[in-house]
N, CA, C and O atoms as a GROMACS GRO file, in nm:
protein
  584
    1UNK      N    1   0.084  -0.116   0.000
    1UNK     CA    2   0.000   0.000   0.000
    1UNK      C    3   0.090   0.124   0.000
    1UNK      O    4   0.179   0.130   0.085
    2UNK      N    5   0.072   0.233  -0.097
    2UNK     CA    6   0.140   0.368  -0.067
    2UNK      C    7   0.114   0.408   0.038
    2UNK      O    8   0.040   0.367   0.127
    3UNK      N    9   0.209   0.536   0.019
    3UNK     CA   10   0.165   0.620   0.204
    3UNK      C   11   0.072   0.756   0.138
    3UNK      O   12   0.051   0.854   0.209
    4UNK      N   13   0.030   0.750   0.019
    4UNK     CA   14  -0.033   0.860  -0.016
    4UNK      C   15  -0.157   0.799   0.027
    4UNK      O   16  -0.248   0.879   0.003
    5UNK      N   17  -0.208   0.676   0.088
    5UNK     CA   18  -0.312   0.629   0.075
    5UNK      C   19  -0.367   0.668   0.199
    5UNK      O   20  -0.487   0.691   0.211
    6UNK      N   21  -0.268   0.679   0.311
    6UNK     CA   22  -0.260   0.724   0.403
    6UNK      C   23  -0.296   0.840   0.480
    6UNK      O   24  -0.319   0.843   0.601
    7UNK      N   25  -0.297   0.961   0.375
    7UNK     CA   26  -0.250   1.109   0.399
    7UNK      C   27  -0.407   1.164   0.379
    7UNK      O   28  -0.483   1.152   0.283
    8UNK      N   29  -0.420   1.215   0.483
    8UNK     CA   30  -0.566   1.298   0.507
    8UNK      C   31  -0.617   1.365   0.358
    8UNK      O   32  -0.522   1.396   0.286
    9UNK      N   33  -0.698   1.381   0.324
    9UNK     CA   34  -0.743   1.460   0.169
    9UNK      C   35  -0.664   1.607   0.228
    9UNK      O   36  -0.595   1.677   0.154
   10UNK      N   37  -0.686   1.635   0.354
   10UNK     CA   38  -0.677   1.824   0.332
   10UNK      C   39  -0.476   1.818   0.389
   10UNK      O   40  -0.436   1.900   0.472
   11UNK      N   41  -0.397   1.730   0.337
   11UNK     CA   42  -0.290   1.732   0.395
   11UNK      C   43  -0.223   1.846   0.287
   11UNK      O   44  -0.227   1.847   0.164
   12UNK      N   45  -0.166   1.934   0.374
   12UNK     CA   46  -0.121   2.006   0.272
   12UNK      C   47   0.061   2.064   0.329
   12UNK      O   48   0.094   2.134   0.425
   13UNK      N   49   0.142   2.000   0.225
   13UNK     CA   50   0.289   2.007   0.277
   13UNK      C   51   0.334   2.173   0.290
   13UNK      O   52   0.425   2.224   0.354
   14UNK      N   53   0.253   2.220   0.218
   14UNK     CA   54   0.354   2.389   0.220
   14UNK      C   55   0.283   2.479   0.331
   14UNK      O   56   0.322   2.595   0.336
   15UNK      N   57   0.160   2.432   0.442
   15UNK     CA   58   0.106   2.528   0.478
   15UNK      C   59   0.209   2.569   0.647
   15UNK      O   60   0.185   2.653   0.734
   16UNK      N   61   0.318   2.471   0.638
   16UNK     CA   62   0.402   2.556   0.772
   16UNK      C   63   0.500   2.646   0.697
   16UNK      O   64   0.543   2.752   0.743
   17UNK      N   65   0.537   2.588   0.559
   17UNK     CA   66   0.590   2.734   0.505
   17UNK      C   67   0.568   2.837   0.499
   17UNK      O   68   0.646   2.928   0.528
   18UNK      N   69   0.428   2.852   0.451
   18UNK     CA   70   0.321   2.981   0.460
   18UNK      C   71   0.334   3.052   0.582
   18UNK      O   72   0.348   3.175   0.583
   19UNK      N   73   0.328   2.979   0.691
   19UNK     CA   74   0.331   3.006   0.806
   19UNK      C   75   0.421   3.056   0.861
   19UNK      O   76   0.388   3.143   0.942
   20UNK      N   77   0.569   3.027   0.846
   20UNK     CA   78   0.736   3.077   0.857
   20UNK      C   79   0.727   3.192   0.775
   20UNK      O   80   0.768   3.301   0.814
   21UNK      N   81   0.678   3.176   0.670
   21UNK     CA   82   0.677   3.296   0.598
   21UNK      C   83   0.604   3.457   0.655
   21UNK      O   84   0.657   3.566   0.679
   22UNK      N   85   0.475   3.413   0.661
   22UNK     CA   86   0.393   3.503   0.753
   22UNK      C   87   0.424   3.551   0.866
   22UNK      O   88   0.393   3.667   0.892
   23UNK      N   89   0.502   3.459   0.972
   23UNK     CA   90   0.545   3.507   1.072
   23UNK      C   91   0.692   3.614   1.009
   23UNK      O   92   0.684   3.735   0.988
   24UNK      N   93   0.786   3.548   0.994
   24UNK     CA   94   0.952   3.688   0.932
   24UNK      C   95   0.824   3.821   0.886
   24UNK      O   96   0.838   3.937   0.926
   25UNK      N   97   0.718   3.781   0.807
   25UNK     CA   98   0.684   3.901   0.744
   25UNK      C   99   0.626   4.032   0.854
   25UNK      O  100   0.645   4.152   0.835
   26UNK      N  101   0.547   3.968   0.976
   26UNK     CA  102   0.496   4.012   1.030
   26UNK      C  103   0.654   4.091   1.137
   26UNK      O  104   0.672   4.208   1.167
   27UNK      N  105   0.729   3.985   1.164
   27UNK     CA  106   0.802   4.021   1.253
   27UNK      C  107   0.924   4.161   1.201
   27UNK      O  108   0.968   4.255   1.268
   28UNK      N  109   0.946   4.124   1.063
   28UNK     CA  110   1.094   4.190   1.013
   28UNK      C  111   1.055   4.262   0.872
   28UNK      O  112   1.153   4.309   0.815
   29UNK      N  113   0.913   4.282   0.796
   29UNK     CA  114   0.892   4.338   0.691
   29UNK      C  115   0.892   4.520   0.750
   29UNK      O  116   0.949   4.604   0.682
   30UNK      N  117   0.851   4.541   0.826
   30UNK     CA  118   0.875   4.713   0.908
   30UNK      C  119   1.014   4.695   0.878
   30UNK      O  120   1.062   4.694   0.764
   31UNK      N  121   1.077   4.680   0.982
   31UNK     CA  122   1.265   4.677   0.956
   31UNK      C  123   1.319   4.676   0.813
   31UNK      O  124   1.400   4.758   0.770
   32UNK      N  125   1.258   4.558   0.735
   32UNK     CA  126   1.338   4.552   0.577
   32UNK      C  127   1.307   4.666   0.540
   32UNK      O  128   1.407   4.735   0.520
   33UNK      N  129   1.206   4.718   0.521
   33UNK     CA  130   1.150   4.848   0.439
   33UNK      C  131   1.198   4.968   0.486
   33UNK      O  132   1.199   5.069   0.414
   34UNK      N  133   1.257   4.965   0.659
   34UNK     CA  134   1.287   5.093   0.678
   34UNK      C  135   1.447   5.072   0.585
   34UNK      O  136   1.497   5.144   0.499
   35UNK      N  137   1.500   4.933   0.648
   35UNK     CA  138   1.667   4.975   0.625
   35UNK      C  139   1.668   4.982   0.441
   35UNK      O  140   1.762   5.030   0.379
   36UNK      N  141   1.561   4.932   0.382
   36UNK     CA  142   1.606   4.923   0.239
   36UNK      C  143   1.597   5.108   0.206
   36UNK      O  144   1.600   5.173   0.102
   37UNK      N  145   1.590   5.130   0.289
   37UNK     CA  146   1.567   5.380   0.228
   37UNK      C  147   1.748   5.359   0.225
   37UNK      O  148   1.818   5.428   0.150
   38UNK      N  149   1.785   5.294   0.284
   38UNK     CA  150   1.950   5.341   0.362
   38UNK      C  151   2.018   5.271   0.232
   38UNK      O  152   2.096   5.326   0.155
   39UNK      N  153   1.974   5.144   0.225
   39UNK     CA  154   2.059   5.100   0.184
   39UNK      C  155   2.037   5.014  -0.011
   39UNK      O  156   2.080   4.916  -0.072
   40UNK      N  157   1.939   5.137  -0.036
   40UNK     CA  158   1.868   5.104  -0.188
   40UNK      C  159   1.993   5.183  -0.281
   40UNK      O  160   2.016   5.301  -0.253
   41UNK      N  161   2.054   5.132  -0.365
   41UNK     CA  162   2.172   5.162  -0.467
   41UNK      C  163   2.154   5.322  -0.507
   41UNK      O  164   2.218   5.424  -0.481
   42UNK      N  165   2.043   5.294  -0.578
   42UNK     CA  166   2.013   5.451  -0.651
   42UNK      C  167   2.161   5.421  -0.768
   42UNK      O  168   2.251   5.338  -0.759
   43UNK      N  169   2.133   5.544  -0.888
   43UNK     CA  170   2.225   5.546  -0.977
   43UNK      C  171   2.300   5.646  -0.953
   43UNK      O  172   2.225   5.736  -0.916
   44UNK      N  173   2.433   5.689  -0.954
   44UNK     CA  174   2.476   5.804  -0.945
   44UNK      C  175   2.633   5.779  -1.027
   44UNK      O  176   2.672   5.671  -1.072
   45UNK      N  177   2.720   5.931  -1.032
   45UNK     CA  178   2.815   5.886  -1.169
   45UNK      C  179   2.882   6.020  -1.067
   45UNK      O  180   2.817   6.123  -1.048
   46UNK      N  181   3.017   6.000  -1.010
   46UNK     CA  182   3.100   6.072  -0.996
   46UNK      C  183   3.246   6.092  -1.070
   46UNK      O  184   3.316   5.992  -1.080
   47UNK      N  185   3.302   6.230  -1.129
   47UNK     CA  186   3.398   6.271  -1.152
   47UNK      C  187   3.435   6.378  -1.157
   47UNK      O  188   3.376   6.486  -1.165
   48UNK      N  189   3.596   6.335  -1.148
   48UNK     CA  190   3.666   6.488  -1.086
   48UNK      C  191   3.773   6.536  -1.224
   48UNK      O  192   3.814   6.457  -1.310
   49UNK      N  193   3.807   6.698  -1.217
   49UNK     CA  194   3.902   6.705  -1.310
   49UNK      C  195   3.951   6.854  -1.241
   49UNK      O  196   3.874   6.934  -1.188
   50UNK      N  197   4.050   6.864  -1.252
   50UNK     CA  198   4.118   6.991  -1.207
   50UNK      C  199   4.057   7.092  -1.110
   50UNK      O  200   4.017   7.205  -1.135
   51UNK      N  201   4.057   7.033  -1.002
   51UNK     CA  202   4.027   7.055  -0.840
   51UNK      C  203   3.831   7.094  -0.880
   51UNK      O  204   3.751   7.182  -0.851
   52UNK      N  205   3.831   6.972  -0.956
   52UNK     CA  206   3.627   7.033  -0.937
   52UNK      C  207   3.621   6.837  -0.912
   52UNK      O  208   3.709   6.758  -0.946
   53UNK      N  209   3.480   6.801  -0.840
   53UNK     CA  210   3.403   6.745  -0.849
   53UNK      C  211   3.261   6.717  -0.868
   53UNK      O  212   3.182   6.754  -0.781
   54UNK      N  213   3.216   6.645  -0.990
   54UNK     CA  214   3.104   6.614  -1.071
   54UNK      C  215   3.000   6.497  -1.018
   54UNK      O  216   3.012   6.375  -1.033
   55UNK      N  217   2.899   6.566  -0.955
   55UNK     CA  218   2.852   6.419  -0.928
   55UNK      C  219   2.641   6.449  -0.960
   55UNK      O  220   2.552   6.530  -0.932
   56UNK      N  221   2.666   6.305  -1.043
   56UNK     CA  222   2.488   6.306  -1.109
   56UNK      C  223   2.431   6.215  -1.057
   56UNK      O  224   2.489   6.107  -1.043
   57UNK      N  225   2.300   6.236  -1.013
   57UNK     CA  226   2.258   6.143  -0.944
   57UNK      C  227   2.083   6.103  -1.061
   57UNK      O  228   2.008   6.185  -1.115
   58UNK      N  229   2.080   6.004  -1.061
   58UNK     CA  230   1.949   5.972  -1.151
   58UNK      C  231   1.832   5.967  -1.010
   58UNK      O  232   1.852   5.881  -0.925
   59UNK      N  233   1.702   6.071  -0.992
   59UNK     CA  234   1.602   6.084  -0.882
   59UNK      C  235   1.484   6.082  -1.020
   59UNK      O  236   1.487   6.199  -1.058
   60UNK      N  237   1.418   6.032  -1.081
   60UNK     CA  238   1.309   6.027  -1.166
   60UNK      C  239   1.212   6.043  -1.073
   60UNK      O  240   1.200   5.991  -0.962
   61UNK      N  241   1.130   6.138  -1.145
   61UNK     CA  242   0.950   6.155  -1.096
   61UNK      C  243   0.949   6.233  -0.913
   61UNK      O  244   0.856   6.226  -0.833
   62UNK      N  245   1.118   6.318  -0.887
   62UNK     CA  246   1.126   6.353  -0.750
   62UNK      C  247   1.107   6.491  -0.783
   62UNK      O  248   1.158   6.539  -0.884
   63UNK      N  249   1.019   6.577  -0.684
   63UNK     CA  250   1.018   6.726  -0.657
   63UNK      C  251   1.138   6.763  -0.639
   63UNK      O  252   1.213   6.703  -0.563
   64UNK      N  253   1.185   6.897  -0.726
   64UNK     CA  254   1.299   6.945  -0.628
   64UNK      C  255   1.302   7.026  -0.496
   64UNK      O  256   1.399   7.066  -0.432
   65UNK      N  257   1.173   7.040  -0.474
   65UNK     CA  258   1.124   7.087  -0.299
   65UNK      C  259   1.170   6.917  -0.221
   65UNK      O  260   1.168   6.925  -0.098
   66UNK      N  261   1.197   6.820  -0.256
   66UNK     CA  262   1.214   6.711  -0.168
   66UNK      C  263   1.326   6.655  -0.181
   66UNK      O  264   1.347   6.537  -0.157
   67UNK      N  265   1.405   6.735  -0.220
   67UNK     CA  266   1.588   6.735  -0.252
   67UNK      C  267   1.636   6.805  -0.165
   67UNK      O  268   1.607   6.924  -0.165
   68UNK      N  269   1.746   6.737  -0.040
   68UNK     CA  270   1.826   6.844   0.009
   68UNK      C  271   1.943   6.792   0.039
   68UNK      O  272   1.959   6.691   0.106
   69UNK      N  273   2.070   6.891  -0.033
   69UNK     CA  274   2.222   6.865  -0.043
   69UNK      C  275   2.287   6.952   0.045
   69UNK      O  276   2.270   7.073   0.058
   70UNK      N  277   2.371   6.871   0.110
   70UNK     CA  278   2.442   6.887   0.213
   70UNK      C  279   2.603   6.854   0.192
   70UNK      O  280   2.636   6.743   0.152
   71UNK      N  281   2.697   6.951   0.219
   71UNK     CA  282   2.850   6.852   0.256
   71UNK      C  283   2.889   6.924   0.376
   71UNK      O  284   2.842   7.025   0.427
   72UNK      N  285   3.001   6.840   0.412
   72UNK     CA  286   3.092   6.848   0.494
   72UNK      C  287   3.189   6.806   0.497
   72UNK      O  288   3.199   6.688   0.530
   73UNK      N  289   3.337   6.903   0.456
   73UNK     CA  290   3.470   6.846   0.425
   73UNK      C  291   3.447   6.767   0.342
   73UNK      O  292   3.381   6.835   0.263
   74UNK      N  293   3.454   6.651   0.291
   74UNK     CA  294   3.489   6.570   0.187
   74UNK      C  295   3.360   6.481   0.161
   74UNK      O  296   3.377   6.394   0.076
   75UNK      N  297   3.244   6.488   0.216
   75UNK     CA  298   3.119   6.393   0.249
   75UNK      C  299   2.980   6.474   0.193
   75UNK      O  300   2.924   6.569   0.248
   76UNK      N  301   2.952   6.423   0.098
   76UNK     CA  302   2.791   6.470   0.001
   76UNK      C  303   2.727   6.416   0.064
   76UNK      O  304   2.757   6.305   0.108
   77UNK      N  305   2.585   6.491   0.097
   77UNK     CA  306   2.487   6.412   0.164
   77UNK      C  307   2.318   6.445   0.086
   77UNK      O  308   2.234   6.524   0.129
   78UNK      N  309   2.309   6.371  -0.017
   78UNK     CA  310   2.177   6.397  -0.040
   78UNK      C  311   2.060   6.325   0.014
   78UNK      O  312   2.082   6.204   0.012
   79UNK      N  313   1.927   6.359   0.068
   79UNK     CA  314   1.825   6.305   0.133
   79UNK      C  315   1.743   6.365  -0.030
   79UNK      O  316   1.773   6.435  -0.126
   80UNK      N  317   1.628   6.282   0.020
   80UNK     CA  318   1.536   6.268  -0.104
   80UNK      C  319   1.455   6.203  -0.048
   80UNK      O  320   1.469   6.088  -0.007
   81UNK      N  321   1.282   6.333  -0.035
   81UNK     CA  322   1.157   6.270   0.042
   81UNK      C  323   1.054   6.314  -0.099
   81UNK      O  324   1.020   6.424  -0.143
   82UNK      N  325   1.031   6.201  -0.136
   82UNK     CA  326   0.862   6.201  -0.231
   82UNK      C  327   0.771   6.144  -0.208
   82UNK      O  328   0.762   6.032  -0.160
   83UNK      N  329   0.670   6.234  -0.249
   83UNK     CA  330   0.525   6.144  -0.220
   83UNK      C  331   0.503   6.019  -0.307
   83UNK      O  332   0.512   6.017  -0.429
   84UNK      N  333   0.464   5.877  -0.200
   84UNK     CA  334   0.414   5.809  -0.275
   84UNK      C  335   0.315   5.778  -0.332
   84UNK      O  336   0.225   5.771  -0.248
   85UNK      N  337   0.263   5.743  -0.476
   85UNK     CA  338   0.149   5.747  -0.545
   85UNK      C  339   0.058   5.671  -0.401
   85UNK      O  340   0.107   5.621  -0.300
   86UNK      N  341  -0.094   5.686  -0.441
   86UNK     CA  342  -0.177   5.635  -0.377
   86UNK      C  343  -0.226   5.511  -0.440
   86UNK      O  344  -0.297   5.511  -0.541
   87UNK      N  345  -0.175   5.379  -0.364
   87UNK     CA  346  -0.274   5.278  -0.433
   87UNK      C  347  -0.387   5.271  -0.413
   87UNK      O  348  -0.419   5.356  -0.330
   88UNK      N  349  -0.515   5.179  -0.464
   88UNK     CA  350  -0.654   5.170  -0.494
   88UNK      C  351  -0.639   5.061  -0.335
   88UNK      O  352  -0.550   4.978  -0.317
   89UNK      N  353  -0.759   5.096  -0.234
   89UNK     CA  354  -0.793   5.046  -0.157
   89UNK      C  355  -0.781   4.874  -0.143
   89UNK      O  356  -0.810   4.795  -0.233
   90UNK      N  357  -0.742   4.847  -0.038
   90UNK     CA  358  -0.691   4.724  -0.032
   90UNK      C  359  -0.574   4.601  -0.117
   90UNK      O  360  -0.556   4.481  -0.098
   91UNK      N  361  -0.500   4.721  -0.234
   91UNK     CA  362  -0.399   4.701  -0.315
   91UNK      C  363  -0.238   4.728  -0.271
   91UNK      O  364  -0.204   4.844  -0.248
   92UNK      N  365  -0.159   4.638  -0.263
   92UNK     CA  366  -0.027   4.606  -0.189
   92UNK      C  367   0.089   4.637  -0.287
   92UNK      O  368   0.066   4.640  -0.408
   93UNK      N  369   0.169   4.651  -0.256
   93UNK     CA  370   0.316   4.638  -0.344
   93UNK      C  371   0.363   4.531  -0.354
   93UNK      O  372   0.378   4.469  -0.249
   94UNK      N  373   0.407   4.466  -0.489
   94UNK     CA  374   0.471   4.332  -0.500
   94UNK      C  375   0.618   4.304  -0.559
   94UNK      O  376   0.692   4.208  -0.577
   95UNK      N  377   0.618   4.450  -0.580
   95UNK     CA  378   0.786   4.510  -0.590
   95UNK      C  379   0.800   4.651  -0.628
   95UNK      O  380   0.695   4.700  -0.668
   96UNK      N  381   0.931   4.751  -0.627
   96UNK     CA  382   0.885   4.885  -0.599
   96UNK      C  383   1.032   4.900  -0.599
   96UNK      O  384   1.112   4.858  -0.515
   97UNK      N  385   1.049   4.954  -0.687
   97UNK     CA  386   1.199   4.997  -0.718
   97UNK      C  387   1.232   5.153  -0.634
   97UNK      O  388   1.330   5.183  -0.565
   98UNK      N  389   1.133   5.220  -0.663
   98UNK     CA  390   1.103   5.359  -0.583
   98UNK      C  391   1.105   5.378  -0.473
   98UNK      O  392   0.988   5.367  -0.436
   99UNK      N  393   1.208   5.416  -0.336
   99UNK     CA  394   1.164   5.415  -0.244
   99UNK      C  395   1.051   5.550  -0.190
   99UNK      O  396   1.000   5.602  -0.289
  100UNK      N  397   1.022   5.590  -0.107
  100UNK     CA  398   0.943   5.741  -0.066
  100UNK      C  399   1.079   5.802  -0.046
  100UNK      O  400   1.116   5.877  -0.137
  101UNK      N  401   1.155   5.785   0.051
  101UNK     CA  402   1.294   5.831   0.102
  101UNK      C  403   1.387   5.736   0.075
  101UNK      O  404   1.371   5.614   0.064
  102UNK      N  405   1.504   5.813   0.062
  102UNK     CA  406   1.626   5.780  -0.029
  102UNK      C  407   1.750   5.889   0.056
  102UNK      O  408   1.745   6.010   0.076
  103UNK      N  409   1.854   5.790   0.092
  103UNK     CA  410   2.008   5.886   0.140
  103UNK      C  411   2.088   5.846   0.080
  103UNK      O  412   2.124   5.728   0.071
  104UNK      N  413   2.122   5.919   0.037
  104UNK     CA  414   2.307   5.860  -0.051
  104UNK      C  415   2.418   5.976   0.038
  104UNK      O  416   2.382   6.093   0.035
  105UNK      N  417   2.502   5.956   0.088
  105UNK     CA  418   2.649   5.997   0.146
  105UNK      C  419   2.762   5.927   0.082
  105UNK      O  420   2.822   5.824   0.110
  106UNK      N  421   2.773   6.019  -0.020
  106UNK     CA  422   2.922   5.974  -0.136
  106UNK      C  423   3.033   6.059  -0.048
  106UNK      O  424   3.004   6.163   0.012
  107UNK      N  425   3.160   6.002  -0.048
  107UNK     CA  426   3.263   6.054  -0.012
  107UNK      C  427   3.385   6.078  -0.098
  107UNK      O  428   3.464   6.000  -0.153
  108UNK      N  429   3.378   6.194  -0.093
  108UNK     CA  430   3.460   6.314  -0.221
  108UNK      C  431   3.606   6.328  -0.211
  108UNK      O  432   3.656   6.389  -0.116
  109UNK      N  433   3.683   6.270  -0.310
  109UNK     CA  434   3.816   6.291  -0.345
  109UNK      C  435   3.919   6.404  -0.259
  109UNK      O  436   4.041   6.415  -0.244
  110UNK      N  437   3.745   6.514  -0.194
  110UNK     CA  438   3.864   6.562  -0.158
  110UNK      C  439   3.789   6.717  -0.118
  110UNK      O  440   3.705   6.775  -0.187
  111UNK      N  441   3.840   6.760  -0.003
  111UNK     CA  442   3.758   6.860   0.113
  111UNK      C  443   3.723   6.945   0.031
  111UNK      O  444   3.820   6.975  -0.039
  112UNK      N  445   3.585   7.028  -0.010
  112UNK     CA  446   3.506   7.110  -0.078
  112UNK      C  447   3.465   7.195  -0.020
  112UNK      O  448   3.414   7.188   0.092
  113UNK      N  449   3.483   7.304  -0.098
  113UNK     CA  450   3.418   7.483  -0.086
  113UNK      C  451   3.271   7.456  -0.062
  113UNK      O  452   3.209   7.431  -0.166
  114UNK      N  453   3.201   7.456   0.049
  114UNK     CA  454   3.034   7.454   0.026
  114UNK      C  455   3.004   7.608   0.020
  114UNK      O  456   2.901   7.635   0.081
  115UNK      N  457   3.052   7.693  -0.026
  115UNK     CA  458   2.986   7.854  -0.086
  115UNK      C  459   3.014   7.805  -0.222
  115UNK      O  460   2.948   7.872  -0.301
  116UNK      N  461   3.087   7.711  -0.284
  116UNK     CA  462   3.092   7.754  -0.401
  116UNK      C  463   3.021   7.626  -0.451
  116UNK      O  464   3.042   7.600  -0.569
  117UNK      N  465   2.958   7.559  -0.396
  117UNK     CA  466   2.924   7.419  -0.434
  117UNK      C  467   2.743   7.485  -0.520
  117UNK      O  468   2.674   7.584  -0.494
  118UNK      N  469   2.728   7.393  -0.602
  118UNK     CA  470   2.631   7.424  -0.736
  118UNK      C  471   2.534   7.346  -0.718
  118UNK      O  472   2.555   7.303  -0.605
  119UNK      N  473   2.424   7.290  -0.763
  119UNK     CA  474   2.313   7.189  -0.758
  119UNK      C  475   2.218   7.234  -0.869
  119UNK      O  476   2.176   7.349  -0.886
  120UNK      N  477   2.191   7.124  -0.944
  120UNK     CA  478   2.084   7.197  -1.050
  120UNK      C  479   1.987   7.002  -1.079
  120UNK      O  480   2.024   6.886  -1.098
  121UNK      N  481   1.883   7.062  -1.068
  121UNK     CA  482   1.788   6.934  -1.134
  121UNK      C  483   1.678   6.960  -1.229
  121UNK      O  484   1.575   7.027  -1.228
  122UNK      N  485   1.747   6.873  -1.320
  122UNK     CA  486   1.668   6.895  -1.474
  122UNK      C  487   1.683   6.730  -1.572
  122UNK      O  488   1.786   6.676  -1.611
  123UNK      N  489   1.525   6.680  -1.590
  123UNK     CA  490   1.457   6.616  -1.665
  123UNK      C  491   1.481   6.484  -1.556
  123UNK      O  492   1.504   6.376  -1.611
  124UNK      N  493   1.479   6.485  -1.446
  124UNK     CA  494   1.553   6.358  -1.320
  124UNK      C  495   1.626   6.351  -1.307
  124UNK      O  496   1.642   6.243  -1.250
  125UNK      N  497   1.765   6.426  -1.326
  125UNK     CA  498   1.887   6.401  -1.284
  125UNK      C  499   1.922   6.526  -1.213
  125UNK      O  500   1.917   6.636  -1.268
  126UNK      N  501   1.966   6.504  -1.061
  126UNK     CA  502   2.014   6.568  -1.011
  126UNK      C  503   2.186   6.616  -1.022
  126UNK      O  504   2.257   6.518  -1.000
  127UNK      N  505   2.250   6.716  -1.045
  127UNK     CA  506   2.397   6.717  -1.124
  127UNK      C  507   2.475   6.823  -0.984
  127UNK      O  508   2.442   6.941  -0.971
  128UNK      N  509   2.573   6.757  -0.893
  128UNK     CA  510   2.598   6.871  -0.809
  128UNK      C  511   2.755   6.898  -0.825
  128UNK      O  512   2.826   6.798  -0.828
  129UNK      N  513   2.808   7.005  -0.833
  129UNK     CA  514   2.910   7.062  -0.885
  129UNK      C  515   3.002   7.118  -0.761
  129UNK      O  516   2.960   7.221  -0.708
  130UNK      N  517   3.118   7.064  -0.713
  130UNK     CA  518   3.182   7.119  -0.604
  130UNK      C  519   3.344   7.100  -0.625
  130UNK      O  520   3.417   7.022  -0.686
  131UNK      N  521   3.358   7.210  -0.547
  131UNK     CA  522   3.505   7.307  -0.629
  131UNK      C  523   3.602   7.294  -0.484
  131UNK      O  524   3.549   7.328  -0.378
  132UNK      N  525   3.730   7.248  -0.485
  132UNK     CA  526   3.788   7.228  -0.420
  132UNK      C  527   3.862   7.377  -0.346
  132UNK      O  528   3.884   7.480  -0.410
  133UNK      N  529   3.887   7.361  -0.225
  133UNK     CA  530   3.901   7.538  -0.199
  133UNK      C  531   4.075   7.569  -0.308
  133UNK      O  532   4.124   7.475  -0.371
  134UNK      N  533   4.122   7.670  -0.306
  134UNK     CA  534   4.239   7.703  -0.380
  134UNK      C  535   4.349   7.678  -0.308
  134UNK      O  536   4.464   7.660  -0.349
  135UNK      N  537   4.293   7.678  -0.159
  135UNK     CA  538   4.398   7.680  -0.020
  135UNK      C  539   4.450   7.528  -0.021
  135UNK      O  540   4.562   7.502   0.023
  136UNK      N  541   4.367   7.429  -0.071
  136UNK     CA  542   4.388   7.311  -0.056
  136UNK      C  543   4.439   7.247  -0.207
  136UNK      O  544   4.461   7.126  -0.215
  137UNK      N  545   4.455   7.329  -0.318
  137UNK     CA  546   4.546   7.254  -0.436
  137UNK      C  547   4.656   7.256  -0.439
  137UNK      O  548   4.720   7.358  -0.414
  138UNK      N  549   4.708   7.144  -0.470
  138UNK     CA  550   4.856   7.163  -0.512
  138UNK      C  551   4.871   7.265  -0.570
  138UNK      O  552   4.800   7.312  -0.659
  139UNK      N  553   4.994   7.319  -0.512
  139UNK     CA  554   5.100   7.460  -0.602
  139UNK      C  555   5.207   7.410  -0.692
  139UNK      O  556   5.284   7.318  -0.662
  140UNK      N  557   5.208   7.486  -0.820
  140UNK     CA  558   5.266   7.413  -0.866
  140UNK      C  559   5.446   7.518  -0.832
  140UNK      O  560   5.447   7.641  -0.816
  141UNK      N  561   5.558   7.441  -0.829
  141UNK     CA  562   5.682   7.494  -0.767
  141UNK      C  563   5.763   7.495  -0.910
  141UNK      O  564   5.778   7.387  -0.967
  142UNK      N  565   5.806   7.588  -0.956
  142UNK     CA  566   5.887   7.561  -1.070
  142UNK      C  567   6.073   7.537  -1.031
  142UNK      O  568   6.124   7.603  -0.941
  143UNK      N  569   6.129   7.469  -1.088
  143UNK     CA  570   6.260   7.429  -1.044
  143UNK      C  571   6.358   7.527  -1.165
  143UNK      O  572   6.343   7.539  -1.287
  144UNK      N  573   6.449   7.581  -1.079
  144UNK     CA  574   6.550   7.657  -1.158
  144UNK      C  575   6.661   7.574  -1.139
  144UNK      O  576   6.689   7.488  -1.055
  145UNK      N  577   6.713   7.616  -1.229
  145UNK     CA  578   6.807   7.563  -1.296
  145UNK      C  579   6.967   7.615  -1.213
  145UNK      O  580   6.942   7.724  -1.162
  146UNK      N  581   7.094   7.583  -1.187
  146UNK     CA  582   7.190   7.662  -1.087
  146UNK      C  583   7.293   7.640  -1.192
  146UNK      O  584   7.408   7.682  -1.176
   0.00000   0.00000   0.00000
């Protein structure tokens, strides 16, 4: 005789999975969602050329009222708060590339002028422009000759 012959009609092997599952979700889905703001990639493209640094950040579909750039010494700090669309009543997320809030802290080649530092956002890309002070470039020393 099999052992399927055995097995109750309503036996069902995946319903303690369901269950493991439901519980992490209940217990650690708050936590994932907060730490994924911290720690979601985002696109961004830094470069430097003769004491400037270039840095673009891709924010699609973000206010620039919910953009705010910050440095300190050598450390960019952009925060980024948008509203999220409203789903239709009793409708969930089943993936969501978008967070509401977003931090990126890039760390810069190298200690920056924040009076002279730039920011401009146009068509989703945020582009921020920061200029190394003059006090802090190499001089260049010319060598004579004896």
């Amino acid at each position: 005789m099999l052992l399927t012959n055995r097995l109750p009609a309503t036996f069902d092997p995946w319903r303690v999975m369901r269950a493991i599952e439901q519980q992490w979700n209940e217990s650690l889905g708050e936590w994932l969602d907060t730490a994924s703001q911290f720690f979601a990639p985002g696109a961004f493209r830094l470069w430097t050329r003769e004491g400037t640094a270039i840095v673009e950040f891709d924010l699609p579909g973000c206010s620039p009222d919910g953009i705010h750039v910050s440095v300190l010494r050598d450390v960019l700090t952009v925060d980024v708060t948008s509203e999220e669309p409203q789903l239709p009543e009793g409708a969930e997320y089943h993936l969501r590339e978008r967070v509401p809030q977003l931090k990126h802290e890039v760390r810069l080649p190298f200690a920056v002028d924040p009076q002279r530092t730039e920011a401009s956002y146009v068509n989703g890309v945020l582009r921020v422009t920061l200029y190394q002070p003059e006090s802090d470039r190499p001089a260049r020393i010319e060598v004579k000759a004896s």
